[in-house]
C-alpha positions as CSV (number, residue, x, y, z in Angstrom):
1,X,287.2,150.2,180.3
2,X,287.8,153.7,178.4
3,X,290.3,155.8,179.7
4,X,289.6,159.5,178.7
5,X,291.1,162.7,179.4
6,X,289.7,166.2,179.9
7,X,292.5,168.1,177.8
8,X,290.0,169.0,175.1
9,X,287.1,166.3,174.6
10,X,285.7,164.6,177.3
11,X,283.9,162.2,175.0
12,X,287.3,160.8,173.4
13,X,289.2,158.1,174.5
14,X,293.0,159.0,175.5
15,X,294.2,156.3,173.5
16,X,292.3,158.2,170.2
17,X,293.5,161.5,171.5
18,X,297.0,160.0,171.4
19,X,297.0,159.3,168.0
20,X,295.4,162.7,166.9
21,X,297.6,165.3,168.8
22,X,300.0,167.5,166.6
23,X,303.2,165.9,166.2
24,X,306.2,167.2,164.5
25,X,309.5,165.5,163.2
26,X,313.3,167.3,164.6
27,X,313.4,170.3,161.8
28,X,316.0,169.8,159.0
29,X,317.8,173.1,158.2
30,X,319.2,174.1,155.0
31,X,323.1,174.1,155.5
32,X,324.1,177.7,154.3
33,X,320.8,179.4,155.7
34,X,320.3,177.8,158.9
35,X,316.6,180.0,159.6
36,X,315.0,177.7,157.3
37,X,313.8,174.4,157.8
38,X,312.2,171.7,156.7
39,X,309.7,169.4,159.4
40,X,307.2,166.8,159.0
41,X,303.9,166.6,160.7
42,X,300.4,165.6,161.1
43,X,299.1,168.9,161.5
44,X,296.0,168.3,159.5
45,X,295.4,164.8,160.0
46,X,297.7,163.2,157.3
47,X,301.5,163.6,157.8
48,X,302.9,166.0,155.0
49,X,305.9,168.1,154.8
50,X,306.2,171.9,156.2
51,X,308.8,174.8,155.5
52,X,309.7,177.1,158.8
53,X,311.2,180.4,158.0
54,X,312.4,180.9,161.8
55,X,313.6,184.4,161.4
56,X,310.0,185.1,160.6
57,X,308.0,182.0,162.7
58,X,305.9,181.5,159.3
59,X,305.2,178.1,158.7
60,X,303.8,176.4,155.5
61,X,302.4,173.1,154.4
62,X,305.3,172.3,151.3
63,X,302.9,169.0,150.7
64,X,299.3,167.8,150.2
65,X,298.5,164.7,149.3
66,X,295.5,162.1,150.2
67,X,298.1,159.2,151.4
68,X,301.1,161.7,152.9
69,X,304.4,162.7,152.4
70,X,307.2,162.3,154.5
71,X,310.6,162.4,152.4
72,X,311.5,165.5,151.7
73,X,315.1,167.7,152.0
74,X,315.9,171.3,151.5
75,X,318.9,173.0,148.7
76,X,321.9,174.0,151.2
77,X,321.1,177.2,150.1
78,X,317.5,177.1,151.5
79,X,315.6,177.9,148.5
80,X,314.1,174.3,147.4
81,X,312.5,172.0,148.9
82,X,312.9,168.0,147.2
83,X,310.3,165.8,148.2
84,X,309.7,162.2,147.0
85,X,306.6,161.6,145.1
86,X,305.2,158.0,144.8
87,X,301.7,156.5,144.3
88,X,299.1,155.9,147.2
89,X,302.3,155.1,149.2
90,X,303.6,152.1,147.0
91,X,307.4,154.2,147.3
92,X,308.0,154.2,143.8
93,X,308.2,157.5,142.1
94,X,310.6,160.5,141.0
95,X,311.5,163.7,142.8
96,X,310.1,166.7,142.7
97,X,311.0,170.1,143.6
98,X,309.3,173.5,144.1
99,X,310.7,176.8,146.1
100,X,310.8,177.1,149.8
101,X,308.6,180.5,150.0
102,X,305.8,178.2,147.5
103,X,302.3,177.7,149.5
104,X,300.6,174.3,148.7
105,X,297.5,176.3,146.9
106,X,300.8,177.5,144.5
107,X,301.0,175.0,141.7
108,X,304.8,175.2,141.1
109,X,306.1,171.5,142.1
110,X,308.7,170.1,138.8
111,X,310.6,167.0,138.9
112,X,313.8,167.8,140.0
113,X,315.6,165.2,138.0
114,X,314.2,165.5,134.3
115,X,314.9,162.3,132.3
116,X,315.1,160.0,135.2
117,X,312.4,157.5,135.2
118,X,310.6,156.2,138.2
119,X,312.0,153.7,140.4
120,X,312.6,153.1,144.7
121,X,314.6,155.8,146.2
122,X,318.0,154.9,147.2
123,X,319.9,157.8,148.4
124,X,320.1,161.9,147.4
125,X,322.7,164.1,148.1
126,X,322.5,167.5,146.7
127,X,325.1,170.3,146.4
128,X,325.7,174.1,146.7
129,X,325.9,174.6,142.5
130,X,322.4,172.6,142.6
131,X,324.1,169.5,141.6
132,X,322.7,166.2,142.9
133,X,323.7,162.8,143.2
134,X,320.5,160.5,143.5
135,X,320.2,156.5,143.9
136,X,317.7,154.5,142.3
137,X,316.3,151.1,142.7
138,X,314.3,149.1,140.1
139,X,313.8,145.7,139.8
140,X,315.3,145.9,135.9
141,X,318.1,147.4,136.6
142,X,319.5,146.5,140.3
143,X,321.2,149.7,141.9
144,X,321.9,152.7,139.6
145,X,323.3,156.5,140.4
146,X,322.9,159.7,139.0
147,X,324.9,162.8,138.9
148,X,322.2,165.9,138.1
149,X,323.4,169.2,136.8
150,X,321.2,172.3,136.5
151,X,319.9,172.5,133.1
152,X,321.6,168.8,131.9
153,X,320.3,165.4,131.7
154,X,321.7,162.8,134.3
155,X,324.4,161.1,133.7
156,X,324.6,157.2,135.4
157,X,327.8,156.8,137.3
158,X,327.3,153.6,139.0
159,X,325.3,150.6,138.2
160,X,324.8,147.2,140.0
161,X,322.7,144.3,140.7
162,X,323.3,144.2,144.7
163,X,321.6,147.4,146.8
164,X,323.4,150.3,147.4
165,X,323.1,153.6,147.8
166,X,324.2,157.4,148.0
167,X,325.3,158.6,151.4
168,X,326.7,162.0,151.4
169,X,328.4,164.6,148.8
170,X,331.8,166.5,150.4
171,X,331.3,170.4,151.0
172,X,332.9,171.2,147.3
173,X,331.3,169.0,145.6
174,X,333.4,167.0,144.6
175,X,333.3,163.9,146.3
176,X,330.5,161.4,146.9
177,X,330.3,158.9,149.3
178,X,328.4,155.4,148.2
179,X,327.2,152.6,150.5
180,X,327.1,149.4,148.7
181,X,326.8,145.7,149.0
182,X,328.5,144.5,145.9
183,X,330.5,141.2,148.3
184,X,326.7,140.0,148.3
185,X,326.1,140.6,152.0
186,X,322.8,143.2,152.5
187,X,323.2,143.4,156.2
188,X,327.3,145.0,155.9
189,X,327.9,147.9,153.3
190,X,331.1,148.8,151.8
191,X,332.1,152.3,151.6
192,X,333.7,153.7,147.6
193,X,334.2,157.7,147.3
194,X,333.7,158.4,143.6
195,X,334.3,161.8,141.8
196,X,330.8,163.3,139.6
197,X,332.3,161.6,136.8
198,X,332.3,158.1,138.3
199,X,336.2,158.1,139.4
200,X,337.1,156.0,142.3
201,X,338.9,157.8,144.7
202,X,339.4,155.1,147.6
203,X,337.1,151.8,149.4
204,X,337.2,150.9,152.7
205,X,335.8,147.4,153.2
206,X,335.4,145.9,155.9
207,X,333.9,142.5,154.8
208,X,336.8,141.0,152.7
209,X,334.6,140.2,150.0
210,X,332.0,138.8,151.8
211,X,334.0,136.6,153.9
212,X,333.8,138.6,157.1
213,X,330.4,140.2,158.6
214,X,331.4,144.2,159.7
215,X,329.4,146.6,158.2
216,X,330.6,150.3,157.2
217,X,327.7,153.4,157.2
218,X,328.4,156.9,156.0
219,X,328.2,159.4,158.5
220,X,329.0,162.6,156.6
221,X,331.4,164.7,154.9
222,X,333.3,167.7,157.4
223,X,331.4,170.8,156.8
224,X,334.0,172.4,156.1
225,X,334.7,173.9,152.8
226,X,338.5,172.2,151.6
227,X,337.8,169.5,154.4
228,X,337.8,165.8,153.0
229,X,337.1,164.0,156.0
230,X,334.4,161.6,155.8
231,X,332.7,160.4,159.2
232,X,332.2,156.7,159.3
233,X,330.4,154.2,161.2
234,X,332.0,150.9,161.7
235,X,331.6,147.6,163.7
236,X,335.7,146.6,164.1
237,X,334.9,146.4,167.9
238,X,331.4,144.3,167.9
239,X,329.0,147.6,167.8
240,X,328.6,150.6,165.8
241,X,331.0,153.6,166.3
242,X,332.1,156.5,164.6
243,X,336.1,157.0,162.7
244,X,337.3,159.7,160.5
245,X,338.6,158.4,156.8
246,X,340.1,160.7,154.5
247,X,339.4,159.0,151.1
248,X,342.1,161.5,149.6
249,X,345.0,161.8,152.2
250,X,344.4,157.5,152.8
251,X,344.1,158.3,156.6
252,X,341.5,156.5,159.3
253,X,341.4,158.4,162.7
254,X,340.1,156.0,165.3
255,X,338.0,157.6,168.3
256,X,338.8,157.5,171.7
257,X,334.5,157.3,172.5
258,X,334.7,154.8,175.7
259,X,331.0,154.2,175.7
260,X,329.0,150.6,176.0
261,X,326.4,150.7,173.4
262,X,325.8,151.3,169.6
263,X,327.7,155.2,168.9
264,X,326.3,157.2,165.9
265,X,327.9,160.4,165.3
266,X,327.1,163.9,163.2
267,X,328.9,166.8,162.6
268,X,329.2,170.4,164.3
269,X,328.6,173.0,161.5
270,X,332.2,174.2,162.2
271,X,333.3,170.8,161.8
272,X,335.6,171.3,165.5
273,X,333.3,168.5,166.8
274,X,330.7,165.6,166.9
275,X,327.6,165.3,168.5
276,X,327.6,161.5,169.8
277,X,324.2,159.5,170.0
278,X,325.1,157.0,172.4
279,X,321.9,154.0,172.5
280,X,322.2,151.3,175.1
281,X,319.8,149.2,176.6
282,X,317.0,150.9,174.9
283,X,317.2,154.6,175.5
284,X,319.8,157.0,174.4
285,X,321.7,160.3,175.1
286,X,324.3,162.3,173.7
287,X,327.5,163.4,174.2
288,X,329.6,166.0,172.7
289,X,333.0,165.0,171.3
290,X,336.3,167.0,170.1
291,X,338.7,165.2,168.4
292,X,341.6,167.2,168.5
293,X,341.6,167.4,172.6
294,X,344.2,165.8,174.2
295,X,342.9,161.7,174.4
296,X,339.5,163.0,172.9
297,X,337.0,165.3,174.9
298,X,333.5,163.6,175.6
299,X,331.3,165.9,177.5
300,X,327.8,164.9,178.6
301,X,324.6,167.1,176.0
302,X,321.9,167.2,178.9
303,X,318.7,165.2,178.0
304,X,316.1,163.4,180.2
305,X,316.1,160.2,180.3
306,X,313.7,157.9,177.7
307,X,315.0,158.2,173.9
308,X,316.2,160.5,171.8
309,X,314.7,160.3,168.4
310,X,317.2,163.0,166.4
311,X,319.6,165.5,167.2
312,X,321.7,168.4,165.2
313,X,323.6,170.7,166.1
314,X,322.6,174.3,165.0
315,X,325.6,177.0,164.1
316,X,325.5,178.6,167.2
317,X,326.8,175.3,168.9
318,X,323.2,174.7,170.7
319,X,321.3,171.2,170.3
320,X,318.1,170.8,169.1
321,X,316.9,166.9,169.9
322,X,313.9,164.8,169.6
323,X,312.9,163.6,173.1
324,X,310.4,161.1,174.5
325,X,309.9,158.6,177.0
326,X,307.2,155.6,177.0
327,X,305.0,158.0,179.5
328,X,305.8,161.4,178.1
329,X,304.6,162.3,174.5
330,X,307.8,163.5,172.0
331,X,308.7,166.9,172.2
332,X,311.5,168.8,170.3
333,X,313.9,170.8,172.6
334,X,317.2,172.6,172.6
335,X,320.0,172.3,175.5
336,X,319.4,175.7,176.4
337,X,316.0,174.6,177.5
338,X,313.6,175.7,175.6
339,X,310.6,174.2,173.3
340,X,312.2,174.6,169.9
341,X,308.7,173.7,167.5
342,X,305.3,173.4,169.7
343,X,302.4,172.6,167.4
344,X,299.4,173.9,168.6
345,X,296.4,172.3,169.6
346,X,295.7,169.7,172.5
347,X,298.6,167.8,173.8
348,X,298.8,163.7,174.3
349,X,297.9,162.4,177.2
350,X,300.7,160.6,179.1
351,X,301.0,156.8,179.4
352,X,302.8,154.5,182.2
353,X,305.9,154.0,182.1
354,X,307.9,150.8,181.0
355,X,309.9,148.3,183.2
356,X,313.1,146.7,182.4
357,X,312.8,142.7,182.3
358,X,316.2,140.5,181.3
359,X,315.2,136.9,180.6
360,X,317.7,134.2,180.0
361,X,317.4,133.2,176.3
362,X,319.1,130.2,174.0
363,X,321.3,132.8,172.6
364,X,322.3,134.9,175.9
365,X,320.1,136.9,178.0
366,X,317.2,138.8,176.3
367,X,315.9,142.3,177.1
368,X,311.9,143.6,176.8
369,X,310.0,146.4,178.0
370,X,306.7,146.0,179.9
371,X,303.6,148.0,180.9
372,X,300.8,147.4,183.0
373,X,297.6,148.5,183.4
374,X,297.8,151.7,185.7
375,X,295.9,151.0,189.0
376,X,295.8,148.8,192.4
377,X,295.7,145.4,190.2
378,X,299.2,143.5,190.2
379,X,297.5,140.9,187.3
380,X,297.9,138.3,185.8
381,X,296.6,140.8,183.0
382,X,295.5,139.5,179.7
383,X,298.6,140.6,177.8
384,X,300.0,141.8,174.7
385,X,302.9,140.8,173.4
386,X,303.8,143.9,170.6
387,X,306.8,142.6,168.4
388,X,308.4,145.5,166.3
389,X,309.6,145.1,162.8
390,X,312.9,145.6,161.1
391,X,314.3,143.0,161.4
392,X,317.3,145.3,162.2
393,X,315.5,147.8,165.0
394,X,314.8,147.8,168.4
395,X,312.0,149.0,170.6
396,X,312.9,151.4,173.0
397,X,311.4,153.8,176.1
398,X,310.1,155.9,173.7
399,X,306.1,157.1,173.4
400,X,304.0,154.6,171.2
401,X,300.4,155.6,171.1
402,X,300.0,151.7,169.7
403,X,300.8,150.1,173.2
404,X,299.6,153.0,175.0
405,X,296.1,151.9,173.5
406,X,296.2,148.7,174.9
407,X,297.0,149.6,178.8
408,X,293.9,151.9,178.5
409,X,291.9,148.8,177.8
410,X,293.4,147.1,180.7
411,X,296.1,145.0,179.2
412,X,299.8,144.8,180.1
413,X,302.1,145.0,176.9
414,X,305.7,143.5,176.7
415,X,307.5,144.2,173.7
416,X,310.5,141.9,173.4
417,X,314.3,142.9,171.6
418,X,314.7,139.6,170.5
419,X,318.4,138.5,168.6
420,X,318.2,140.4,165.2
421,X,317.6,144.1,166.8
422,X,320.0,146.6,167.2
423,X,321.5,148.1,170.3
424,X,323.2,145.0,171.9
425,X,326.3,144.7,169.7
426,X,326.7,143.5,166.2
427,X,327.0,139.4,167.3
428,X,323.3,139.9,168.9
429,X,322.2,141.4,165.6
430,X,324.0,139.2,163.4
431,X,323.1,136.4,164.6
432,X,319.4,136.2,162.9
433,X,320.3,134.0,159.7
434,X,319.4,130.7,158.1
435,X,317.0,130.0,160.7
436,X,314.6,133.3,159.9
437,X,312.3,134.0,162.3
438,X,312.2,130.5,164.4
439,X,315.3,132.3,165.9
440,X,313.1,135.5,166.9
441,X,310.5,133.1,168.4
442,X,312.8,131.2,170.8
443,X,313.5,134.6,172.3
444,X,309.7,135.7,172.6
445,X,309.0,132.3,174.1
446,X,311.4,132.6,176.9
447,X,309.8,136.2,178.0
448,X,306.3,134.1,177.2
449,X,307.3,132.3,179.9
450,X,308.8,134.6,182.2
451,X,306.0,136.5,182.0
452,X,303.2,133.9,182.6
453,X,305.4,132.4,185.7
454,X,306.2,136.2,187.0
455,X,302.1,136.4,187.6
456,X,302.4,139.6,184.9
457,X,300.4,137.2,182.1
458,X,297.2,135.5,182.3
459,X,298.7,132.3,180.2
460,X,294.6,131.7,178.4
461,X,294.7,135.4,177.5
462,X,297.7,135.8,175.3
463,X,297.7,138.1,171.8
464,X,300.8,137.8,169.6
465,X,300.7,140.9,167.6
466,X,303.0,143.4,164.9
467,X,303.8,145.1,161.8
468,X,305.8,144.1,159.2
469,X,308.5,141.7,160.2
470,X,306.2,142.2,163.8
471,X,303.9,141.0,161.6
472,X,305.5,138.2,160.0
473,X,306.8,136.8,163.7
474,X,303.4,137.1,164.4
475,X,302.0,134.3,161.3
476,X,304.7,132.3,162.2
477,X,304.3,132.2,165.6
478,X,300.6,131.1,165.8
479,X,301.9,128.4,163.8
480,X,304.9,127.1,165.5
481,X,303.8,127.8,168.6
482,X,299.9,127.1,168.1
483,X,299.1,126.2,171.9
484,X,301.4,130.0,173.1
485,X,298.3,132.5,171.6
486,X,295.4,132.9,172.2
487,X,294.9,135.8,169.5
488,X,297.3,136.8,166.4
489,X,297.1,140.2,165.0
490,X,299.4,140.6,162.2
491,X,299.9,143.8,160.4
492,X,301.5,144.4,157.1
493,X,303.0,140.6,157.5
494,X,305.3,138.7,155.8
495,X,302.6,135.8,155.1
496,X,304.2,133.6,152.4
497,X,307.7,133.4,152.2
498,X,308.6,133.0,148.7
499,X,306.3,134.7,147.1
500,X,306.6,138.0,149.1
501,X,310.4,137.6,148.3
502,X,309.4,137.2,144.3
503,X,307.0,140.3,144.5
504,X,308.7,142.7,146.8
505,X,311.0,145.4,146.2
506,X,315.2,144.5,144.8
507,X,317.0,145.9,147.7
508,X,314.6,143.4,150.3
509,X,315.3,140.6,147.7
510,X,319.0,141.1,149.0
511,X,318.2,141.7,152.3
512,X,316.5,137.8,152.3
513,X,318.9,136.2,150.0
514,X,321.4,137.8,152.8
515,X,319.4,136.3,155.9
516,X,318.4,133.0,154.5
517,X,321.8,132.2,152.7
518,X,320.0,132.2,148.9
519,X,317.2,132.4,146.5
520,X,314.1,130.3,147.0
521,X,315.5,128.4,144.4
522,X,318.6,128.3,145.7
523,X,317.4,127.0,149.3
524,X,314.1,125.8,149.5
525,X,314.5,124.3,152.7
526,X,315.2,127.1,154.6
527,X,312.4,129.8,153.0
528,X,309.8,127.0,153.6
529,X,311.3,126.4,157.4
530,X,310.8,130.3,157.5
531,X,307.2,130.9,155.8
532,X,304.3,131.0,157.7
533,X,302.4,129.3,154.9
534,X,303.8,125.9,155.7
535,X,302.5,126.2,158.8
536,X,298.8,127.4,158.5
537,X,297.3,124.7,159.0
538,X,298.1,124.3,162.7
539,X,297.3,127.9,163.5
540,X,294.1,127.5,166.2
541,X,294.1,131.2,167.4
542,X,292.0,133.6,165.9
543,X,293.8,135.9,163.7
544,X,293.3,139.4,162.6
545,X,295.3,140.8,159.6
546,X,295.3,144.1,157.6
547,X,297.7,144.7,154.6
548,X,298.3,147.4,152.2
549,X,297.2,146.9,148.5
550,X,300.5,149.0,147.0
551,X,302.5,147.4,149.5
552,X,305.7,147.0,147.8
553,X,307.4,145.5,151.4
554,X,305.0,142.7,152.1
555,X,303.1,142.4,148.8
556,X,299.3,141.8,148.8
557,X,299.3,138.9,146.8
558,X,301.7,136.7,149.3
559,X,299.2,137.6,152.2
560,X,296.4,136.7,149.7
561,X,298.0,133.0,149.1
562,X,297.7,133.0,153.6
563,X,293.8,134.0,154.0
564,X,293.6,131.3,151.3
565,X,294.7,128.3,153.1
566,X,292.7,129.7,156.2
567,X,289.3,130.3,154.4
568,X,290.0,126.8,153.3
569,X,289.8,125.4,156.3
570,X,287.7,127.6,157.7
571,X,289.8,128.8,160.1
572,X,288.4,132.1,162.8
573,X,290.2,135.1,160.8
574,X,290.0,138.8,159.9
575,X,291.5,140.4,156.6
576,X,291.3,144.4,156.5
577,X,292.6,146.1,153.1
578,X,293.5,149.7,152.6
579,X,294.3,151.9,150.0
580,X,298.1,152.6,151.1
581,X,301.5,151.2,150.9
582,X,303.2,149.6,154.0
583,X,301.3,151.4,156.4
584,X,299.4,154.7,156.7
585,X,300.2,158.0,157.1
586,X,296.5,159.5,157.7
587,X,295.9,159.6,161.0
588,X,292.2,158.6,161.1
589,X,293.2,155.5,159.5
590,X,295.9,154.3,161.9
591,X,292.7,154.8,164.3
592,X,290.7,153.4,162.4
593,X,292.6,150.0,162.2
594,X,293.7,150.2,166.1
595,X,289.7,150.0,167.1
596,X,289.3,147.4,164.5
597,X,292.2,145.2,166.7
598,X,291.0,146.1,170.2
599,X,287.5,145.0,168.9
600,X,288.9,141.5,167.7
601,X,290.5,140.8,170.7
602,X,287.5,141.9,172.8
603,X,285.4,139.7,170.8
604,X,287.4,136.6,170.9
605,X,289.1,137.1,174.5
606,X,286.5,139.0,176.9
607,X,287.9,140.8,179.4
608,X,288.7,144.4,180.2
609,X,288.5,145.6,176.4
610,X,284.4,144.5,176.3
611,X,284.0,148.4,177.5
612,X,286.2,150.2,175.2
């Protein structure tokens, strides 16, 4: 069955067209010239960074490069654009600069940081006199930050083995605000505000040293110039909600925000207010807040409901957000109604929308989003279960041209926010450790079964698919739960425990020494309970995996060591390489390896997808 649509080209599936319509990021604007900004978008076919003069409407492609760009920030003056320059998407690289007005045909890009060698980015702040504070990441030297003057070499501030990184620089200057995870624990940062030179000006920790799990996140510096309030996320109350520390006056101003899910907060430009993302139960809206009114004022921001992706509040006090829904494609708007940034060319067709399922789990009752097939049929459906990565995410009513693929070709798609995603308090997110990915699989199993008893599932036509940690659950799945699947297809995966931890990037190396409670050396038991490896040789699905040669996240040679033991067995399986890092940013690609999973599962499954 091929779904198509007669928006431009008769000829091409929806689910193709999905993937190929202009999309564009929420704008970043410069802080002291608010008319420019800074947006990412796929525009001609790979994602790369634009400049928008909105005074003018003229908009220019900043970046061009065969594998993408997508980090980038303007000067708070407007004049520069920083964007981060790595190799075939392998994130490891230097910054680079060149002016706002600069066309890509203009060959004017510079490192922005002289004398600072390569490494993973961990944090930039940059200031109004052109000073920046930037974060690296190597493997050699753990965490290090740098204080960058115009026209001096960088001068290190901080150094440590544990990840951490830069989070925001006050509106003087003068202070800088570092996230760090020197207790030991990668999941729950630490908050210091240094001075350029280095000088501690206060902590707030919130993990006693590592003996207590509550994370701290830097939220921003007041806007305001002589204002050193710092916004602060923290989880004293068993989610994630906003305070206001003053590092120099010793203060912390707790927020009346009466809300039920995870609360992220950002500044007003005037600094009178906050503009509240509220997420709960996998959508999101947003609220504005005043501090100063009498008991706090929260006042309802307008938005449809589905997800909102990003939001900022522009100088005139309007609200510009990133919106979509699991039927309706993003689209950037502002509260007073109108389409702030509409690419042109055709739009993406709509999908179904997604139902809310709550199934009782080992660890407390488990939420997951399904679609089905549009039409008279009420299944069972062959079905795909899509498991996002993270581990630390959730999926959400949001548009996915991924799933959206798979309900053209007649499947349902349940996508599962098993314990370890965000957005149903800090105990459900916390408690993914030790028992690394078994835990995530008791929770998929319970919607397995809800699913196949519900009459949603057809229990012989099952697929078990993701990217990244999706990925991983995937490997590990086929083999702990051999006789669940009846198709794996595992992107970008986690295949082999420890040698993806020995290969990948430092600041993962935390993150699993953090989740599994050591080194491989340090507790062998637990990374072997947790690899896939040990458990290839009961996998009896087919399985289908594609991996990035300069992935740095889930190296090639760990998914290698995996193919291996199934080629030795001659077990039914798939391997797809591709010049990239941990995933693509070229749109024909991400196609490209979409058809090449549809096709698998047509070929080993039958069914609805035998037409596409």
């Amino acid at each position: 069955m091929t779904e198509t649509t007669g928006s431009t080209n008769e000829s091409v599936p929806a689910w193709e067209q999905r993937f190929r319509a202009p999309r564009v990021s929420l704008p970043d604007w410069a802080e002291d010239a608010p008319d420019r900004a800074l947006f990412v978008s796929n525009a001609t076919g790979t994602y790369e960074l634009y400049a928008w003069d909105r005074s003018t409407g003229e908009q220019r492609q900043v970046t061009d490069r065969p594998n993408g760009t997508t980090d980038g920030v303007l000067t708070p003056d407007g004049e520069d654009v920083w964007w981060f320059s790595d190799t075939d998407g392998d994130e490891f690289g230097v910054w680079m600069r060149r002016p706002f007005g600069a066309g890509i045909e203009d060959v004017v890009d510079e490192p922005a940081a002289p004398g600072l060698e390569p490494s993973y980015p961990a944090g930039l702040a940059i200031g109004r006199d052109g000073t920046a504070a930037i974060g690296r990441s190597t493997d050699e030297d753990g965490t290090t930050v740098h204080v960058v003057r115009p026209g001096a070499a960088p001068v290190e501030i901080y150094r440590h083995r544990e990840s951490a990184g830069v989070g925001d620089l006050s509106h003087d200057g003068s202070l800088i605000a570092l996230e760090h995870t020197e207790h030991g624990d990668a999941m729950h940062s630490a908050l210091r505000v240094v001075r350029p030179d280095g000088t501690t000006v206060a902590e707030l920790d919130d993990t006693e040293g590592g003996t207590k799990e509550l994370g701290l996140a830097v939220l921003g510096f007041a806007p305001v110039a002589g204002d050193t309030r710092l916004l602060v996320g923290h989880q004293r109350r068993g989610r994630w909600e906003p305070m206001i520390w003053d590092p120099v006056a010793a203060t912390e101003t707790d927020l009346a925000i009466d809300l039920p899910g995870d609360v992220g907060a950002e500044w007003y430009p005037d600094g009178s207010a906050l503009l509240v993302e509220h997420g709960f139960e996998a959508r999101s809206e947003l609220w504005r807040y005043e501090p100063a009114a009498a008991g706090g004022a929260l006042v309802p921001v307008k938005t449809p409901a589905g997800t909102v992706s990003g939001a900022t509040a522009r100088p005139d006090g309007t609200v510009e957000y990133l919106w979509s829904s699991a039927a309706e494609p993003p689209v950037v708007r502002s509260t007073t109604g109108a389409v702030v940034l509409d690419p042109p060319g055709a739009k993406a067709p709509a999908s179904v929308p997604v139902e809310d399922v709550w199934v009782d789990g080992p660890g407390g009752r488990i939420h997951a989003l399904v679609q089905r097939p549009a039409g008279p049929a009420e299944g069972p459906f062959p079905t795909v279960f899509e498991i996002h990565g993270g581990p630390t995410w959730h999926d959400s009513d949001a548009f996915a041209a991924g799933p959206a693929a798979w309900v053209d070709h007649g499947y349902a798609v349940v996508r599962v926010n098993y314990r370890g995603s965000t957005g149903y308090g800090r105990a459900w997110t916390d408690a993914l450790k030790h028992r690394v990915g078994l835990i995530e699989l008791e929770d998929i199993a319970a919607v397995r079964e809800w699913a196949v008893k519900s009459g949603l599932a057809d229990p012989a036509k099952l697929v078990l698919a993701g990217g990244s940690w999706g990925g991983y659950l995937t490997l590990l799945g086929l083999g702990t739960q051999p006789g669940d699947w009846a198709v794996g297809l595992a992107a970008v995966p986690v295949a082999d425990y420890v040698t993806a931890y020995h290969d990948e990037m430092e600041a993962l190396k935390a993150m699993d020494r953090t989740l599994l409670g050591g080194t491989p050396e340090e507790v062998p038991e637990r990374f072997e309970a947790s690899s896939p490896l040990t458990y290839v040789d009961a996998v009896r699905a087919p399985v289908y995996i594609s991996a990035g040669v300069n992935d740095p996240r889930c190296p090639i040679r760990q998914v290698e060591n995996y193919v291996d033991r199934l080629k030795g067995r001659d077990a039914v399986h798939e391997v797809y390489r591709y010049d990239a890092g941990h995933g693509s940013l070229v749109v024909e690609e991400r196609i490209k390896q979409v058809r090449l999973e549809l096709d698998f599962a047509r070929r080993h499954l039958g069914g609805p997808a035998g037409d596409a």
